[in-house]
ZATOR-832690 format. One record per residue (C-alpha): z, x, y; residue in three letters. Coordinates in steps of 0.1 Angstrom, whole numbers, padded with zeros to 4 digits, always signed. Layout:
ZXYALA/...
This chain:
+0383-0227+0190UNK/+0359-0205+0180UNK/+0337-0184+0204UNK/+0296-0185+0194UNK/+0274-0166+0202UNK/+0256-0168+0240UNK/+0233-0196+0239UNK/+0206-0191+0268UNK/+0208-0227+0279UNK/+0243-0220+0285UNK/+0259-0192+0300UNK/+0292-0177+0300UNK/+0317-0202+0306UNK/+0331-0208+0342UNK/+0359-0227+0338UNK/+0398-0220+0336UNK/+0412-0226+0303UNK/+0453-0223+0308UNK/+0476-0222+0281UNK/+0502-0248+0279UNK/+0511-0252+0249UNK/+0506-0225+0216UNK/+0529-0236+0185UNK/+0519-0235+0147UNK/+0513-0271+0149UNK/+0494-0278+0186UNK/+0474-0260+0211UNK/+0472-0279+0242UNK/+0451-0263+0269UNK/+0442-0276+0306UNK/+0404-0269+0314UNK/+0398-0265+0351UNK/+0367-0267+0367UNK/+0361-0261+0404UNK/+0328-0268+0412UNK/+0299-0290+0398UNK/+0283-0264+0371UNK/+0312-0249+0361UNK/+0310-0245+0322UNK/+0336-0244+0292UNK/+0311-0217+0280UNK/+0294-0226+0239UNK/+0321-0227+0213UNK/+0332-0244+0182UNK/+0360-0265+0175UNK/+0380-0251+0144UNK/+0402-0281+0144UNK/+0405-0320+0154UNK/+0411-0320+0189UNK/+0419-0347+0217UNK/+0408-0350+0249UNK/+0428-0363+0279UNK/+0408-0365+0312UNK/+0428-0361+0347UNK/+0401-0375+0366UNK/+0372-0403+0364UNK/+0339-0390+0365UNK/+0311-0375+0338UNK/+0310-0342+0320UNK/+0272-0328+0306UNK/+0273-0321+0269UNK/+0252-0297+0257UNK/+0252-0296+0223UNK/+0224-0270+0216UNK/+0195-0288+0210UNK/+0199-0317+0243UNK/+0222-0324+0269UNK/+0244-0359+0273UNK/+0263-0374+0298UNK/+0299-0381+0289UNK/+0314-0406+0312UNK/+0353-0402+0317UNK/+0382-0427+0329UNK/+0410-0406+0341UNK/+0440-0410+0316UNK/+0421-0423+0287UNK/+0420-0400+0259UNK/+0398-0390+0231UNK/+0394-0379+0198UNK/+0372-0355+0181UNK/+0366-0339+0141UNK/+0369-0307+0140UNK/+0330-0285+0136UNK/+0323-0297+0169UNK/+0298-0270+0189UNK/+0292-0280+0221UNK/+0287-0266+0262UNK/+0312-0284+0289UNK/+0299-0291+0318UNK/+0309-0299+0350UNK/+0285-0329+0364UNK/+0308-0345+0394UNK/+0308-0334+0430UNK/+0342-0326+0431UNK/+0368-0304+0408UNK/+0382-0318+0379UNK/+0405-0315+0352UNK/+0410-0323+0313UNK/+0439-0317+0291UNK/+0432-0304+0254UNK/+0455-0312+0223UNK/+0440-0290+0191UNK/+0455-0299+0158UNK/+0464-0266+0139UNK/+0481-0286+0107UNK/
């Protein structure tokens, strides 16, 4: 992914991103948030990514210009194109979790 620059709607990103997996072919992360709020921080996807969510719930979108809510079912994965420039946000009451597959090939 590629870091933008600050966007004032969005903030520095609160949210854990931890390394699972970093090969020539995948990156897998695990995005943590703790708290309602908590943010991926503004960045770009450089590649096609999927997303596999570890809870049900929503995430806010914000994709510069509006926010969206994303509604979630744990387990059930999706798929994104790569140019992708987005905020994730934490919109549940509780701490959740979402596993990240990037495709580097």
């Amino acid at each position: 992914m590629t870091k933008l620059p600050r966007n004032n709607s969005c903030g520095v990103g609160t949210a854990i991103g931890t390394p699972l997996i970093d090969n020539k072919r995948t990156k897998v992360t695990e995005w943590s948030f703790s708290a309602k709020g908590d943010n991926t921080g503004w960045h770009k996807h450089d590649n096609d990514y999927v997303v596999i969510p570890l809870f049900t719930g929503d995430l806010c979108i914000f994709d510069g210009d509006k926010k969206s809510v994303s509604s979630l079912n744990h387990g059930v994965p999706y798929f994104r194109e790569k140019g992708v420039a987005h905020d994730v946000i934490n919109a549940n009451d509780f701490p959740c979790k979402f596993i990240e597959v990037e495709f580097l090939e």
